[in-house]
N, CA, C and O atoms as CSV, one atom per row, in Angstrom:
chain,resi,resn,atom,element,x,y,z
A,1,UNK,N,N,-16.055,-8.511,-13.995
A,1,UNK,CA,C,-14.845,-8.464,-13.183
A,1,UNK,C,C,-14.181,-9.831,-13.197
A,1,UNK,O,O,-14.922,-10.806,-13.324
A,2,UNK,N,N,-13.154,-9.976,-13.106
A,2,UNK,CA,C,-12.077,-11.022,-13.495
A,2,UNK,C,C,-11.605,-11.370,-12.095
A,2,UNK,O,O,-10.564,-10.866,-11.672
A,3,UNK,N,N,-12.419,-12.325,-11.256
A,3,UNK,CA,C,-12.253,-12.560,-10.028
A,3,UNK,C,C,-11.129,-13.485,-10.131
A,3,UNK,O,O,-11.488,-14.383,-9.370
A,4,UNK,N,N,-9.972,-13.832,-10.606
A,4,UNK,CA,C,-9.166,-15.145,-10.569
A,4,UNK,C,C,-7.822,-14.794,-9.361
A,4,UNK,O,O,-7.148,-15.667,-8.813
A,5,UNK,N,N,-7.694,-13.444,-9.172
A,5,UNK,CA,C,-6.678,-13.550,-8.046
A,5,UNK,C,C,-7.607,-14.094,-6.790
A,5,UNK,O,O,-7.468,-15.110,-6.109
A,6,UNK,N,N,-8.589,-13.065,-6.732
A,6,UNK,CA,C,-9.578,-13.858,-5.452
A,6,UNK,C,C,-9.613,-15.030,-5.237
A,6,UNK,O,O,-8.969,-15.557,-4.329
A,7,UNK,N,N,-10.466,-15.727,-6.133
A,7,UNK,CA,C,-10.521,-16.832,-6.259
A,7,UNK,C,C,-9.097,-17.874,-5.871
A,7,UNK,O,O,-9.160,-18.891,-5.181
A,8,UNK,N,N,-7.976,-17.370,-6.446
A,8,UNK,CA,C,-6.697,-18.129,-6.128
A,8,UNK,C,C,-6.298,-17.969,-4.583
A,8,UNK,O,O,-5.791,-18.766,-3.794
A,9,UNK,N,N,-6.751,-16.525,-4.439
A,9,UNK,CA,C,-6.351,-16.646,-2.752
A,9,UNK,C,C,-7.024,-17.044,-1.600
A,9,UNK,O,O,-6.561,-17.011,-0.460
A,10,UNK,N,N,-8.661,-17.603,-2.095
A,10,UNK,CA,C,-9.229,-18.073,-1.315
A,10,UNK,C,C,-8.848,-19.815,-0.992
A,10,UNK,O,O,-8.830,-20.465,0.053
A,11,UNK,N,N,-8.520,-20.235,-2.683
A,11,UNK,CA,C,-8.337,-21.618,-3.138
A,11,UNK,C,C,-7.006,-21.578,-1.668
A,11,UNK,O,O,-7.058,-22.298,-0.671
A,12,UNK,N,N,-6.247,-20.838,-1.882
A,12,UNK,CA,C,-4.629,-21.021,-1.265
A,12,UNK,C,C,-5.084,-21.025,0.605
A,12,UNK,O,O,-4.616,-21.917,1.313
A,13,UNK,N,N,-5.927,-20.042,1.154
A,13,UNK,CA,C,-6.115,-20.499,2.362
A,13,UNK,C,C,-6.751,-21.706,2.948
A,13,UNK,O,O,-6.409,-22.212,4.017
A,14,UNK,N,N,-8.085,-22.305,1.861
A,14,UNK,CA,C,-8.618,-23.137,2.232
A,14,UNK,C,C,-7.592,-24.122,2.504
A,14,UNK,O,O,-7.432,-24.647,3.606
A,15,UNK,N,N,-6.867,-24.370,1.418
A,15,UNK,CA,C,-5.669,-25.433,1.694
A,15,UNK,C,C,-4.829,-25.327,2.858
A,15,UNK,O,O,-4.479,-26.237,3.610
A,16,UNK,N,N,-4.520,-23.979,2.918
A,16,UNK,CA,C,-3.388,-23.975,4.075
A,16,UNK,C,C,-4.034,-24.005,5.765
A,16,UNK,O,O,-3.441,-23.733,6.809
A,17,UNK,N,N,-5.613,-24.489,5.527
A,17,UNK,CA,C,-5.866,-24.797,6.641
A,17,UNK,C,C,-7.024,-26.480,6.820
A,17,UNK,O,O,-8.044,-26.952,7.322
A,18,UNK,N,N,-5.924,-26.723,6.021
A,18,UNK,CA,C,-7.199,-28.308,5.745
A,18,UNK,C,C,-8.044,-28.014,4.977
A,18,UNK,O,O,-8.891,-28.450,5.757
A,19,UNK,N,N,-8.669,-27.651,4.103
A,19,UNK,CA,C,-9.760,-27.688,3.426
A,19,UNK,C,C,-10.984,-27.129,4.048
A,19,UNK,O,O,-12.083,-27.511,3.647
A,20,UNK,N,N,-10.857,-26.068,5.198
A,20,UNK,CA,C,-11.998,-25.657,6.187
A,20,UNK,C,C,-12.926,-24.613,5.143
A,20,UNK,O,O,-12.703,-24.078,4.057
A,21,UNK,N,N,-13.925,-24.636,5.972
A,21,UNK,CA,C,-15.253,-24.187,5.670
A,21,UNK,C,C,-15.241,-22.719,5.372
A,21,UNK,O,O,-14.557,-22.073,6.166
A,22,UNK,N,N,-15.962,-21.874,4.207
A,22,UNK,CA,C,-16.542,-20.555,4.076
A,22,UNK,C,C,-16.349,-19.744,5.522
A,22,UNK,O,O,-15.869,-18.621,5.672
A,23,UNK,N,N,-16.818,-20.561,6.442
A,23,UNK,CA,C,-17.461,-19.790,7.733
A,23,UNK,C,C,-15.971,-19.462,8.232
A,23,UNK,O,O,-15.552,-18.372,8.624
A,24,UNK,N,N,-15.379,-20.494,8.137
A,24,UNK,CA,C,-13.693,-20.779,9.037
A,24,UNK,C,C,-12.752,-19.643,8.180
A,24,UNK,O,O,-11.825,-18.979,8.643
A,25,UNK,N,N,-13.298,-19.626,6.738
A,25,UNK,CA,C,-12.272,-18.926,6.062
A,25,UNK,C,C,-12.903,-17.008,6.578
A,25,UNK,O,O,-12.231,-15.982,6.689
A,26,UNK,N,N,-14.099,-17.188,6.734
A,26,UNK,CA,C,-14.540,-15.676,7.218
A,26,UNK,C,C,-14.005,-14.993,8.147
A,26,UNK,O,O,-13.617,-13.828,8.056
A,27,UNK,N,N,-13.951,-15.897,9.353
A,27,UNK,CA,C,-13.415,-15.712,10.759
A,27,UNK,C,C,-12.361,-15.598,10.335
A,27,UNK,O,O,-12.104,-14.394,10.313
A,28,UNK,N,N,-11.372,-16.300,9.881
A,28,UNK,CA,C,-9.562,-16.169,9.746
A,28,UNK,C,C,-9.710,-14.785,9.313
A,28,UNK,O,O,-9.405,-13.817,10.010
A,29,UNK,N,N,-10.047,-14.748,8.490
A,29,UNK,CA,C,-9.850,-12.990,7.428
A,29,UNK,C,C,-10.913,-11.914,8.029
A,29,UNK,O,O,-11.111,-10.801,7.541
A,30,UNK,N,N,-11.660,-12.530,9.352
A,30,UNK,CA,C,-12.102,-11.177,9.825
A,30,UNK,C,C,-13.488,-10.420,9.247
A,30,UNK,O,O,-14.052,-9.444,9.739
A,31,UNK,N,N,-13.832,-11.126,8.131
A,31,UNK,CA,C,-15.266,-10.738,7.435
A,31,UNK,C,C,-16.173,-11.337,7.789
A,31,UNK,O,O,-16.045,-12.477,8.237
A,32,UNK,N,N,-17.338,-10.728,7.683
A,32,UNK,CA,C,-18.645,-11.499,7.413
A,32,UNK,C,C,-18.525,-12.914,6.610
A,32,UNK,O,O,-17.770,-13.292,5.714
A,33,UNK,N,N,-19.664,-13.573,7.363
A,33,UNK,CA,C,-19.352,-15.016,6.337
A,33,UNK,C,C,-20.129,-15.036,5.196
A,33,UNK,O,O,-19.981,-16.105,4.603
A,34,UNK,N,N,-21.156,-14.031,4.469
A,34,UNK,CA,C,-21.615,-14.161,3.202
A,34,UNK,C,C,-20.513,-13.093,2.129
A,34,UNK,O,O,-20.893,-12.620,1.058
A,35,UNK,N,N,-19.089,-12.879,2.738
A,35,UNK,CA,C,-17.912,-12.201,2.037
A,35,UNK,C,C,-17.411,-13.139,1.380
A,35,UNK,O,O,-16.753,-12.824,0.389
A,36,UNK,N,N,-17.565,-14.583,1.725
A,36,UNK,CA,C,-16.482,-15.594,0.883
A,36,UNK,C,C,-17.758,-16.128,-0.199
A,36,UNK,O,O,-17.068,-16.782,-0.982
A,37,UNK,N,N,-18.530,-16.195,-0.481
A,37,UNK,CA,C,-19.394,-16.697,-1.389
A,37,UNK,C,C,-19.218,-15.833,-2.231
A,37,UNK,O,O,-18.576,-16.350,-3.145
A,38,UNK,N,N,-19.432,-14.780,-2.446
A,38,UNK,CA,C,-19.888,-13.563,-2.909
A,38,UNK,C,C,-18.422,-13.150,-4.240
A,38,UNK,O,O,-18.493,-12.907,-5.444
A,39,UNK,N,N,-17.121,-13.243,-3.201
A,39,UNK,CA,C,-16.212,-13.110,-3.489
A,39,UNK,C,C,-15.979,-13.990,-4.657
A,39,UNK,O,O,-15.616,-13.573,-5.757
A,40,UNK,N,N,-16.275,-15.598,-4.275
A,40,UNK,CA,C,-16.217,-16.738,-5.284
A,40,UNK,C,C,-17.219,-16.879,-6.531
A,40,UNK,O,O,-17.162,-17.728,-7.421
A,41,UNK,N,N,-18.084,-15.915,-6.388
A,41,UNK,CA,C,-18.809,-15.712,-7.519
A,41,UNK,C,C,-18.360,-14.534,-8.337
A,41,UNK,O,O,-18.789,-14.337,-9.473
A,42,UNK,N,N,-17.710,-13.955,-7.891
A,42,UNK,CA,C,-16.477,-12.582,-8.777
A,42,UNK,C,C,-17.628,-12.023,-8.857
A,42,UNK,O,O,-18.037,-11.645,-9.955
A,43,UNK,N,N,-18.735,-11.782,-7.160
A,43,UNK,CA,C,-19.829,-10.089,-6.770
A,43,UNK,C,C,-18.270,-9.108,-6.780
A,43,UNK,O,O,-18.362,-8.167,-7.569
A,44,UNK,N,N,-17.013,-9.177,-6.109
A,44,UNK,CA,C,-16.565,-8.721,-5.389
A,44,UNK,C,C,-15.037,-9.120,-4.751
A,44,UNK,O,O,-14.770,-10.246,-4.332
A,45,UNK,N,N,-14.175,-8.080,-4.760
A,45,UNK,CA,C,-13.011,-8.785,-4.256
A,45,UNK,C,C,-12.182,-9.163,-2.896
A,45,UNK,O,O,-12.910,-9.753,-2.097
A,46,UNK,N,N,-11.304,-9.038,-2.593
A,46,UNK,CA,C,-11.011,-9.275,-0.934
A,46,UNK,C,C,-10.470,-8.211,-0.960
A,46,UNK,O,O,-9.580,-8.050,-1.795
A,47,UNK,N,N,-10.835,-7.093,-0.030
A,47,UNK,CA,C,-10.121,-5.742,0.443
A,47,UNK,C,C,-8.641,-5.859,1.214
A,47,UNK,O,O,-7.935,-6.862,1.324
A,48,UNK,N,N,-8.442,-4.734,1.628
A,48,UNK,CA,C,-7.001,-4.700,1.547
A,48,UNK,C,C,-6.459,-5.469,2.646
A,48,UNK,O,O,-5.503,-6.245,2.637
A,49,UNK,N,N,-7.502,-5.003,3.937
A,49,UNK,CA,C,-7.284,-5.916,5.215
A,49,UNK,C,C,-7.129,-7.113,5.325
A,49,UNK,O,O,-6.094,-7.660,5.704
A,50,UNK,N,N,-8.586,-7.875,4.865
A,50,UNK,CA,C,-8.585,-8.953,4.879
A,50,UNK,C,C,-7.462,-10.283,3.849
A,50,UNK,O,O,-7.214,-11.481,3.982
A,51,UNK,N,N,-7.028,-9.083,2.766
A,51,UNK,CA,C,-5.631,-9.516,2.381
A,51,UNK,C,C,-4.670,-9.319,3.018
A,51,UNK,O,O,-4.022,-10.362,3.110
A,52,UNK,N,N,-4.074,-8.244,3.686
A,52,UNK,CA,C,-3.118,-8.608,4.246
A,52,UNK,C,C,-3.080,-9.746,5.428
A,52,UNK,O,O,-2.124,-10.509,5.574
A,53,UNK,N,N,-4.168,-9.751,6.190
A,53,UNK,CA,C,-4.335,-11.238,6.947
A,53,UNK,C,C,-4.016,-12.536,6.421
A,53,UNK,O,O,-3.433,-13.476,6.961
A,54,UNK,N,N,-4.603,-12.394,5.035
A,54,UNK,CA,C,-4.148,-13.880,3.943
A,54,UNK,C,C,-2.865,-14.108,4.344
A,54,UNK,O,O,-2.259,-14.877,5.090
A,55,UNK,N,N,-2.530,-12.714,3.226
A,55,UNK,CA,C,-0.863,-13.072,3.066
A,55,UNK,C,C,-0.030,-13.634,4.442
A,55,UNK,O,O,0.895,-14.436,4.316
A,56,UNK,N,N,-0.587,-12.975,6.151
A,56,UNK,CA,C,0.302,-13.178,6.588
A,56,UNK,C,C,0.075,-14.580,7.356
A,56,UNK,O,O,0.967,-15.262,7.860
A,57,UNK,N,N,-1.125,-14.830,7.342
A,57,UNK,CA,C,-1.729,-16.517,7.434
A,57,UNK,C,C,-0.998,-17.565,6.887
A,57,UNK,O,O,-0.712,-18.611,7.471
A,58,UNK,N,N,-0.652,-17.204,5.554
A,58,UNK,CA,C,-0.369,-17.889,5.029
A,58,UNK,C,C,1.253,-18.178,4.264
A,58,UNK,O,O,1.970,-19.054,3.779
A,59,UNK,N,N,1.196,-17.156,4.489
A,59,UNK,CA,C,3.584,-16.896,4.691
A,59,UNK,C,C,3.083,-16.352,3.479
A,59,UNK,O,O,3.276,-17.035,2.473
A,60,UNK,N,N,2.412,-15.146,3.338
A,60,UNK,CA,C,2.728,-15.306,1.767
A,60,UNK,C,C,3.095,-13.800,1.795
A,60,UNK,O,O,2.958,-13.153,2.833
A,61,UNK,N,N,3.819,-12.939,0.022
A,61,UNK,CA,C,4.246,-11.428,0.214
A,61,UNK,C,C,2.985,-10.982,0.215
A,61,UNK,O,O,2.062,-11.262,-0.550
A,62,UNK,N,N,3.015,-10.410,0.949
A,62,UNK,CA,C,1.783,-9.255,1.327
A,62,UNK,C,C,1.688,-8.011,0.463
A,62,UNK,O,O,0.683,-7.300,0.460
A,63,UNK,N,N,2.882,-7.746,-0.349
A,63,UNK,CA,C,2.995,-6.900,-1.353
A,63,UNK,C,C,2.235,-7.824,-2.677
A,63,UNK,O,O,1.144,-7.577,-3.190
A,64,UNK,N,N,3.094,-8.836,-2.993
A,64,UNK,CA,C,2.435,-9.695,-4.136
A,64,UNK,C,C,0.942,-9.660,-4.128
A,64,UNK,O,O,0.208,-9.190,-4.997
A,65,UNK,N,N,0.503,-10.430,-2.620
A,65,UNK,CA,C,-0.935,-10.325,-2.911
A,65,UNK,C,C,-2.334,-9.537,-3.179
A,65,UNK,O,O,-3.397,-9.842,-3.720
A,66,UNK,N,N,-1.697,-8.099,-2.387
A,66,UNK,CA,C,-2.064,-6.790,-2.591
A,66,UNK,C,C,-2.342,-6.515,-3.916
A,66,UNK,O,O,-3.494,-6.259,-4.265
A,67,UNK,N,N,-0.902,-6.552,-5.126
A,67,UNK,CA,C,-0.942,-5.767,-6.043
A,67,UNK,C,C,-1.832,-6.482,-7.141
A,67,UNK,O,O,-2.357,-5.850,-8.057
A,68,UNK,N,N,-1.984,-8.119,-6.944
A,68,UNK,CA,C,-2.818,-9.151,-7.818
A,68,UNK,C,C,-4.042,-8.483,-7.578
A,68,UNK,O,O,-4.692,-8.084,-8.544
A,69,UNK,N,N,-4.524,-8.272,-6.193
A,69,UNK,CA,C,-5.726,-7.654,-5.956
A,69,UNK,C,C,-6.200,-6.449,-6.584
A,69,UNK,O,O,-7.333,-6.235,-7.016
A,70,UNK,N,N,-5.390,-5.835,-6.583
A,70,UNK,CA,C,-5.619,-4.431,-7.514
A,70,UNK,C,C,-5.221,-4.425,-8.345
A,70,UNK,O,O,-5.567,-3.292,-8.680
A,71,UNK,N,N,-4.587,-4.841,-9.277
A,71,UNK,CA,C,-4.797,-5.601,-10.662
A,71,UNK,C,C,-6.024,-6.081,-11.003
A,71,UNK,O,O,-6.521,-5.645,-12.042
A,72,UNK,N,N,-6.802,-7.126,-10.165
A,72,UNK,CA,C,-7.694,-8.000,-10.639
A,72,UNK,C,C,-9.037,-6.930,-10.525
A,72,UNK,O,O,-10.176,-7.237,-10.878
A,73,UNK,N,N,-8.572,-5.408,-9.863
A,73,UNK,CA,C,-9.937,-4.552,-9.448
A,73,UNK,C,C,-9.919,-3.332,-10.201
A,73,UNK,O,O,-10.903,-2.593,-10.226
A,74,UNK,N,N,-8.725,-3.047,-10.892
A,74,UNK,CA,C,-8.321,-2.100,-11.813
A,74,UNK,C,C,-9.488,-1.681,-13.324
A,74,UNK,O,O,-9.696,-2.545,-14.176
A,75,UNK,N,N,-9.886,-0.808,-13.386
A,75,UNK,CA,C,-10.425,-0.743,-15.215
A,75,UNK,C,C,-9.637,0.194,-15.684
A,75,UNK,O,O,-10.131,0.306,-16.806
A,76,UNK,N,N,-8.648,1.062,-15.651
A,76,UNK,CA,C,-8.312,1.833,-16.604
A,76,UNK,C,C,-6.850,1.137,-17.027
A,76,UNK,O,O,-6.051,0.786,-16.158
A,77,UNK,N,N,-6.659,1.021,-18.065
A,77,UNK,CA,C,-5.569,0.234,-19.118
A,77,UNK,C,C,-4.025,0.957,-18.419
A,77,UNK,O,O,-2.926,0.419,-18.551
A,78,UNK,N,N,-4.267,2.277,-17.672
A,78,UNK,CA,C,-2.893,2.842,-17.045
A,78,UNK,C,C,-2.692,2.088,-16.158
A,78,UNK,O,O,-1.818,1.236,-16.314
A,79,UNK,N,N,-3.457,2.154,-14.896
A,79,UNK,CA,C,-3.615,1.541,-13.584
A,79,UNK,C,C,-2.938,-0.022,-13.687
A,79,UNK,O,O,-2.012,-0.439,-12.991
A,80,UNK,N,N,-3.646,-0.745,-14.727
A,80,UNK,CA,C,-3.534,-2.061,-15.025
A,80,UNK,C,C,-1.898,-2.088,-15.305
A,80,UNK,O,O,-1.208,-2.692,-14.483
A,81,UNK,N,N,-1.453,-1.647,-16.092
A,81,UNK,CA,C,-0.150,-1.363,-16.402
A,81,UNK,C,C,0.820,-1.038,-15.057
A,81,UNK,O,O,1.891,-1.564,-14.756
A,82,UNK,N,N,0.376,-0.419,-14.647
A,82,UNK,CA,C,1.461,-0.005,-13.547
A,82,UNK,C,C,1.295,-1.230,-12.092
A,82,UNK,O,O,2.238,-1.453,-11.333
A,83,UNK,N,N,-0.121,-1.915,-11.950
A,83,UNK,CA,C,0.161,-2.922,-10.884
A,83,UNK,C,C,0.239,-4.100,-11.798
A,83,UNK,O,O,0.193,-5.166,-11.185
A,84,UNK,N,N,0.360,-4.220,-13.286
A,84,UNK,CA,C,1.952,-5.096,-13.497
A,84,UNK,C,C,3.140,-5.161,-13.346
A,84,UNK,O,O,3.763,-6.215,-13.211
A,85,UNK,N,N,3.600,-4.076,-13.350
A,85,UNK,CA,C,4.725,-3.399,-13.743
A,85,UNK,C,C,5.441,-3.848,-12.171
A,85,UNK,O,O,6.402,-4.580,-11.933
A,86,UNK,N,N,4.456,-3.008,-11.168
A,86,UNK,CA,C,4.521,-3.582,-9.617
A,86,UNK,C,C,5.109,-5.085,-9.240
A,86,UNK,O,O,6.078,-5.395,-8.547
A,87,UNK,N,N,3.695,-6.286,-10.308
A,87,UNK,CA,C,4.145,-7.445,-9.861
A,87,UNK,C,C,5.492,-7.939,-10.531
A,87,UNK,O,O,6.218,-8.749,-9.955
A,88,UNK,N,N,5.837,-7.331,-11.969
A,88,UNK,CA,C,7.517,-7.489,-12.208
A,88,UNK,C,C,8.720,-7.331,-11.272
A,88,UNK,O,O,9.795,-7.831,-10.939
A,89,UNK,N,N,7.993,-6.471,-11.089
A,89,UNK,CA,C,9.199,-5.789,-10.000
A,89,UNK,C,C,9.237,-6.486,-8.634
A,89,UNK,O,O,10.284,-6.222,-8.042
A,90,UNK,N,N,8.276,-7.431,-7.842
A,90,UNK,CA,C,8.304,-7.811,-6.751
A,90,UNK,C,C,9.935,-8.187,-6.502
A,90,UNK,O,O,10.843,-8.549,-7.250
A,91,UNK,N,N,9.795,-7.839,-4.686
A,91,UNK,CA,C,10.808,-8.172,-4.304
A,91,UNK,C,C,11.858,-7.101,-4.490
A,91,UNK,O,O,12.874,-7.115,-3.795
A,92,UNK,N,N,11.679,-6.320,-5.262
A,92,UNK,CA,C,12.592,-5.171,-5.732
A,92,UNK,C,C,12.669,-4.140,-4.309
A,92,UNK,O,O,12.230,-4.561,-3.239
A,93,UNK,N,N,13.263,-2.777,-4.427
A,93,UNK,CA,C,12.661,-1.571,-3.951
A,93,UNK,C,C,11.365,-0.998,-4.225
A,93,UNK,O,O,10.767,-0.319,-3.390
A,94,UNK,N,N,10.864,-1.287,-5.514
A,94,UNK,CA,C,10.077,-0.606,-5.679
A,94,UNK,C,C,8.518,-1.376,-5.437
A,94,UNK,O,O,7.431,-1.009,-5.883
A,95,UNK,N,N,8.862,-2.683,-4.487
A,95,UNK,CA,C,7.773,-3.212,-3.933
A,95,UNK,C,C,7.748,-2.674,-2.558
A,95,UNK,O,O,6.740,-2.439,-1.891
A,96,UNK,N,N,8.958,-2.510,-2.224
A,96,UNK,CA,C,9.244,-2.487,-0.752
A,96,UNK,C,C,8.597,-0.768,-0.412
A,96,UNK,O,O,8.092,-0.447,0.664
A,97,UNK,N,N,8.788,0.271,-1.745
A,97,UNK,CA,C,7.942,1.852,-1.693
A,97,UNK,C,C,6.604,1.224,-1.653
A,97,UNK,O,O,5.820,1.304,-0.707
A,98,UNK,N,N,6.407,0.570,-2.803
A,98,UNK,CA,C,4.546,0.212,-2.640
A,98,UNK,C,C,4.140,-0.383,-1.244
A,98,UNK,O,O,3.050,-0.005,-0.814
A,99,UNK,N,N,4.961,-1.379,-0.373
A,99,UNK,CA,C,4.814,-1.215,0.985
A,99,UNK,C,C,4.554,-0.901,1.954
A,99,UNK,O,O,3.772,-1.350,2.792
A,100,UNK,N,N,5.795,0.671,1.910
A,100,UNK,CA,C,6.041,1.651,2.712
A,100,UNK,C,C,4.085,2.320,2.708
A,100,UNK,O,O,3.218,2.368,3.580
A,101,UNK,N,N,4.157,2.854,0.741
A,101,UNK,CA,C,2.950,3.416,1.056
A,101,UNK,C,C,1.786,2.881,1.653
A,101,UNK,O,O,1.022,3.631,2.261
A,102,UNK,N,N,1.548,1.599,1.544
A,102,UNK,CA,C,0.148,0.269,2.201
A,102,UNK,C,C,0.124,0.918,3.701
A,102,UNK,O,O,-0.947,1.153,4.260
A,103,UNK,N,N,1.447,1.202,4.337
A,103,UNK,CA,C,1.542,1.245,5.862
A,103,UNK,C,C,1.223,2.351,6.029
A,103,UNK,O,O,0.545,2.519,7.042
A,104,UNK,N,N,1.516,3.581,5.200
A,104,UNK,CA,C,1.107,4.855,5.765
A,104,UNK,C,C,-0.205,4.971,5.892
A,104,UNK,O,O,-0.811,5.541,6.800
A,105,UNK,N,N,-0.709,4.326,4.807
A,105,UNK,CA,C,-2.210,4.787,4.040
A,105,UNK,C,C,-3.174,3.788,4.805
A,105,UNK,O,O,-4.380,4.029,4.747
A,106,UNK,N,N,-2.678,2.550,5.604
A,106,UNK,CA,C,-3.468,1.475,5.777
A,106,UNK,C,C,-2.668,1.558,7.466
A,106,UNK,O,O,-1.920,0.587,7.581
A,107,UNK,N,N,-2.661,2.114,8.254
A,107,UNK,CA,C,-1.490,2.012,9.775
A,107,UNK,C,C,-2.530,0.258,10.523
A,107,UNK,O,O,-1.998,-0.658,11.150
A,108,UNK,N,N,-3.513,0.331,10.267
A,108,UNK,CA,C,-4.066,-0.842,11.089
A,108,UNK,C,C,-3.820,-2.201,10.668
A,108,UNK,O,O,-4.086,-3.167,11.383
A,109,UNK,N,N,-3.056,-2.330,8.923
A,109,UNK,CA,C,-2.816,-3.278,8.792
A,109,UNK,C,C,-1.784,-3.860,9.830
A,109,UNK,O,O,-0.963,-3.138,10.396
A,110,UNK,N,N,-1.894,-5.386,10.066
A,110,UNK,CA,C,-0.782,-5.837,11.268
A,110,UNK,C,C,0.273,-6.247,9.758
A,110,UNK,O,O,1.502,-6.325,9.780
A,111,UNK,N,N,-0.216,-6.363,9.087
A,111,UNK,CA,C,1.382,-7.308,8.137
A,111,UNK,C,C,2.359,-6.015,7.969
A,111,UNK,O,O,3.582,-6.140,8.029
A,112,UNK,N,N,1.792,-4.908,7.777
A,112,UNK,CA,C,2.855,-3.885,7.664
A,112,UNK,C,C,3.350,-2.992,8.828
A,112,UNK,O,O,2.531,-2.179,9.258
A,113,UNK,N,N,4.448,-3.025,9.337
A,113,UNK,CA,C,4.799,-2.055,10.010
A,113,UNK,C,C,4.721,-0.647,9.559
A,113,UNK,O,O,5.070,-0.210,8.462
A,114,UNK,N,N,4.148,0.085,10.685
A,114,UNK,CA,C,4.211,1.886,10.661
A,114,UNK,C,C,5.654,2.297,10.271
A,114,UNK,O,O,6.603,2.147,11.040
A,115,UNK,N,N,5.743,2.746,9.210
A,115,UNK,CA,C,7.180,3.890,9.119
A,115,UNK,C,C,6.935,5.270,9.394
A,115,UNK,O,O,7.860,6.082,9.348
């Protein structure tokens, strides 16, 4: 598995909070603290929740970071294709549908509002 979005989005919070600790980055994102090791060894990626917390920790699109994620968790050569296709398109409508759907399918995320 090709942990490098993980990895980039862990790199991006540590920074955006001083350089804090595994443990600090667990608590922010709500996981267990043997989730950030694990993650940095590409056992495993950051689920959907604890990404959207990133993204909104950290000002970042919550669509963008989503679709890197499932990109980086994807094996079939279609799938892969289409959450490129996704990250081309950011910012478009057709991030803002991939959105819509995160909120229906995910209502507890806080970064997305219920439609």
């Amino acid at each position: 598995m090709n942990s490098s979005a993980t990895k980039k989005y862990i790199d991006i919070i540590r920074k955006q909070y001083g350089g804090c600790s595994d443990y600090r980055i667990a608590q922010l994102l709500q996981v267990s603290r043997s989730c950030i090791p694990r993650w940095k060894q590409g056992k495993g990626t950051i689920g959907d929740e604890p990404a959207a917390r990133l993204a909104d920790l950290c000002g970042l699109d919550p669509v963008e970071v989503l679709t890197e994620l499932y990109l980086e968790r994807s094996t079939s050569r279609v799938t892969r294709q289409y959450f490129e296709e996704v990250l081309k398109r950011s910012g478009t409508a057709h991030a803002v549908v991939f959105a819509g759907f995160l909120a229906l399918v995910y209502p507890s995320l806080s970064a997305f509002p219920v439609i």
